[in-house]
KOLMISE-843147 format. One record per residue: residue in one letter; x, y, z negated of N, C-alpha, C in turn. Coordinates in steps of 0.05 Angstrom, whole numbers. Last residue first. Layout:
<r a, <X, Y, Z>, <X, Y, Z>, <X, Y, Z>>
...
This chain:
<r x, <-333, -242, 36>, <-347, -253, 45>, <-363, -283, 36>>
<r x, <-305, -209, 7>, <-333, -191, 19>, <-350, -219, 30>>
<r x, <-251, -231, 15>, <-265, -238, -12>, <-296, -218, -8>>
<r x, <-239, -217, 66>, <-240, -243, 67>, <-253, -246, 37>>
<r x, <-236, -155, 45>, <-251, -165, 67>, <-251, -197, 67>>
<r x, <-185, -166, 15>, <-215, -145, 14>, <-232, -156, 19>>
<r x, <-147, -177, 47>, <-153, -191, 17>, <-182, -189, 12>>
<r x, <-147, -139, 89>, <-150, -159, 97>, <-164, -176, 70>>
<r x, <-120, -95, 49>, <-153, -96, 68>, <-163, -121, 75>>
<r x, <-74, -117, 28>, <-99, -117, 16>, <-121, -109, 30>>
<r x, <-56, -116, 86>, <-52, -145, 78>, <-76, -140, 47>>
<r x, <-44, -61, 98>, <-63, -82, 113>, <-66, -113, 102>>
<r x, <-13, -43, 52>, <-39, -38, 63>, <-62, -56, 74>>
<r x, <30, -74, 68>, <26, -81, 49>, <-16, -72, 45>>
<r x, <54, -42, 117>, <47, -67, 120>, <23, -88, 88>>
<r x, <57, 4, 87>, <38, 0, 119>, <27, -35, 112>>
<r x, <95, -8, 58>, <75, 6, 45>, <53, -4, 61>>
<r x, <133, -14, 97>, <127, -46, 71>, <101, -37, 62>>
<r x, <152, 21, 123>, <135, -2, 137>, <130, -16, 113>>
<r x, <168, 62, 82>, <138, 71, 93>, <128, 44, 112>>
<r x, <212, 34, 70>, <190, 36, 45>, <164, 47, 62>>
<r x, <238, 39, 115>, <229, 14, 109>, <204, 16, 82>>
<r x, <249, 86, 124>, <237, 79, 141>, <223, 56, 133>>
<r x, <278, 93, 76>, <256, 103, 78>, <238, 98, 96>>
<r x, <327, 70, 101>, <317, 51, 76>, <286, 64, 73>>
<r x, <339, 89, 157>, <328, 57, 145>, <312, 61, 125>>
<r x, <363, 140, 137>, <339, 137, 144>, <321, 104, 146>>
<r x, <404, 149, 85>, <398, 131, 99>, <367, 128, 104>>
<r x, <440, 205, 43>, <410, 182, 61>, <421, 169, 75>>
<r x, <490, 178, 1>, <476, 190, 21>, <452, 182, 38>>
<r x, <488, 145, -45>, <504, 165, -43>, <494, 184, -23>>
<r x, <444, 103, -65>, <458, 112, -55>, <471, 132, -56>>
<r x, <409, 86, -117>, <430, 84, -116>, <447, 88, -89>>
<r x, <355, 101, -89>, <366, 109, -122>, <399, 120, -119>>
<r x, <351, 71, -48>, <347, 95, -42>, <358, 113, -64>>
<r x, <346, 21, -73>, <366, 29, -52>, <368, 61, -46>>
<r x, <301, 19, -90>, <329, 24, -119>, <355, 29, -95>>
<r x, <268, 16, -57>, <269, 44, -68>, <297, 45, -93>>
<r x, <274, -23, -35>, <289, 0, -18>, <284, 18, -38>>
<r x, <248, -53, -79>, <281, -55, -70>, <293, -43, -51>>
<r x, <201, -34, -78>, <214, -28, -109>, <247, -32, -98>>
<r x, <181, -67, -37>, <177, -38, -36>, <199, -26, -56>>
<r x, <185, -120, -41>, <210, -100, -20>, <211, -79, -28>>
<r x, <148, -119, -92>, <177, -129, -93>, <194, -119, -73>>
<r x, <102, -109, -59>, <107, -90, -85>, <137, -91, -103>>
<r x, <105, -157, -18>, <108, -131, -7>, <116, -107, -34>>
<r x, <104, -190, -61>, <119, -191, -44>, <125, -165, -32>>
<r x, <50, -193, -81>, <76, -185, -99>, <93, -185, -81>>
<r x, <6, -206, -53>, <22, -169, -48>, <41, -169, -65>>
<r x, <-12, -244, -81>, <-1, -249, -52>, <15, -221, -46>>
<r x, <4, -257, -159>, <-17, -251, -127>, <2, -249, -101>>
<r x, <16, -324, -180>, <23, -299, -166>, <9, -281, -145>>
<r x, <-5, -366, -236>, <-9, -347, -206>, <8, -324, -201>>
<r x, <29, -421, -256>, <32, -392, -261>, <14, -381, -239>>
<r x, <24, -478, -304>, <21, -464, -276>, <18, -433, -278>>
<r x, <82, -493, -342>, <59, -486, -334>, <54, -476, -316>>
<r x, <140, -490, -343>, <123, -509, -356>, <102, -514, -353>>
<r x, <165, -447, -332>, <153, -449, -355>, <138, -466, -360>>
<r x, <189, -470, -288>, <208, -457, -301>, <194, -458, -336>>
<r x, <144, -491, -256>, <173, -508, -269>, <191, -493, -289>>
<r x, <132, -430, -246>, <103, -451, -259>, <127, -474, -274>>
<r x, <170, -403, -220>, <160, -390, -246>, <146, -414, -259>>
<r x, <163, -435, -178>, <195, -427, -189>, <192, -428, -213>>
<r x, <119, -437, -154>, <136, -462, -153>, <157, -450, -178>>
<r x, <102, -379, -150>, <94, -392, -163>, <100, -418, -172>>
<r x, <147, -365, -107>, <154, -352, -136>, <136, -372, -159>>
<r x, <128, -394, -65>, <155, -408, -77>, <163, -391, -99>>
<r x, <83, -376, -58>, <86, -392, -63>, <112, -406, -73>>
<r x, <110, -317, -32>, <85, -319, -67>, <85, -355, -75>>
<r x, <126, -330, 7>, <144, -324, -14>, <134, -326, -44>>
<r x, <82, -349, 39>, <112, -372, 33>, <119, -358, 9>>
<r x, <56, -300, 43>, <48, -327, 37>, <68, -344, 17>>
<r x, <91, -263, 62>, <80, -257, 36>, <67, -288, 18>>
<r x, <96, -282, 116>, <123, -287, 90>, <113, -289, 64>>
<r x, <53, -286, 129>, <55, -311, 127>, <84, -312, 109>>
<r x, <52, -219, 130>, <34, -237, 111>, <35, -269, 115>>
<r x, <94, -203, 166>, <98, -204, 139>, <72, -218, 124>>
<r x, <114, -255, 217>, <92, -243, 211>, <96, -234, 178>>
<r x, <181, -244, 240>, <168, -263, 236>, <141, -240, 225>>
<r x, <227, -216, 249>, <231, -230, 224>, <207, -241, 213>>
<r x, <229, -185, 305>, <260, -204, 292>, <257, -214, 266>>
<r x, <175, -183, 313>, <186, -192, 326>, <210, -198, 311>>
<r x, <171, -147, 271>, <150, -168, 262>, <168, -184, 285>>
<r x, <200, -105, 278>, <201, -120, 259>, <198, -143, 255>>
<r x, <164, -87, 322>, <196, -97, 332>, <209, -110, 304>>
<r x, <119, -66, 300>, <121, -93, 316>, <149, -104, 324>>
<r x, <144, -34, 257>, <138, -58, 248>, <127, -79, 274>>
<r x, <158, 8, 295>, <175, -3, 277>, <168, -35, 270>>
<r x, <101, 23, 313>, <124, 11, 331>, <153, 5, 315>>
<r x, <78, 46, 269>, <72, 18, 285>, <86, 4, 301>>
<r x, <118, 81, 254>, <114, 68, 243>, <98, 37, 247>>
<r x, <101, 118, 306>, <132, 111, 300>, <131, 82, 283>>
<r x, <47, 127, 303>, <70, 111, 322>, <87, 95, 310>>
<r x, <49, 156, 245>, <45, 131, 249>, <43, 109, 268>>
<r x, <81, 208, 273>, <88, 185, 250>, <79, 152, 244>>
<r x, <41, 216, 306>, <65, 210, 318>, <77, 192, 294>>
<r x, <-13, 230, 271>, <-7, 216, 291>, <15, 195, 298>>
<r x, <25, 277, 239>, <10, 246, 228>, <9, 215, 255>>
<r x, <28, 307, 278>, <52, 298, 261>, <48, 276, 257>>
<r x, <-29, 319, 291>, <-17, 307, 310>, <13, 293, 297>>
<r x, <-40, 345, 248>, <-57, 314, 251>, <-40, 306, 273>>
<r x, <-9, 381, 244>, <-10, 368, 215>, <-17, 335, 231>>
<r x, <-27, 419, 290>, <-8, 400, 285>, <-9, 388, 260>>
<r x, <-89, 425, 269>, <-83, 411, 290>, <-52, 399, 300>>
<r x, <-79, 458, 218>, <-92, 429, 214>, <-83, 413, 243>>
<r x, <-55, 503, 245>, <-45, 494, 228>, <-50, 464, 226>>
<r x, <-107, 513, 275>, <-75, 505, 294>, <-54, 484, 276>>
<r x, <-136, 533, 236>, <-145, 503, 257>, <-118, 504, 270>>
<r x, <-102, 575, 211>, <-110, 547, 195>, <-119, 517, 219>>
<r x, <-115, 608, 249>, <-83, 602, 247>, <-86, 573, 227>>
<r x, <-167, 617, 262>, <-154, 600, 278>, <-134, 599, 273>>
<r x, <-168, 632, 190>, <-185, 624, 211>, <-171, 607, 232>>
């Protein structure tokens, strides 16, 4: 009964604070390394440049390979370490975040 609504009521507040944390990560991100969906841009385009000369032909790349590419490289960071490091998890939950919003956005601009 009310030990479950207390229960649920911190859970949501955890949540909450977590995803502070996590918003305020990625604006101070976004401040020292620029907007991640104009990277996602640039970067998809210079894989498709790379890959399309490389084979000869034109290649697509979707736009979230980028973010599905950081994601996979804190996580081999995370593999291959010895000891935590809160960074590198910090960073798989902003790439995820950030990656989120960038297929909503995809979503939504193809709704229309």
């Amino acid at each position: 009964g009310s030990e479950n609504i207390e229960n649920g009521k911190k859970q949501m507040e955890d949540n909450v604070r977590f995803l502070n944390q996590i918003d305020k990560m990625l604006k101070q991100k976004q401040n020292d390394y620029g907007s991640f969906d104009t990277t996602s841009w640039l970067m998809t385009g210079i894989l498709e440049r790379i890959l399309s000369a490389h084979n000869g032909v034109t290649v697509k790349v979707p736009n979230r390979i980028f973010g599905i590419f950081m994601i996979i490289l804190k996580l081999w960071r995370v593999l291959n370490r010895k000891k935590y490091h809160k960074d590198d998890n910090d960073d798989v939950n902003g790439y995820n975040e950030l990656l989120r919003k960038l297929v909503q956005n995809e979503d939504k601009a193809n709704e229309k």
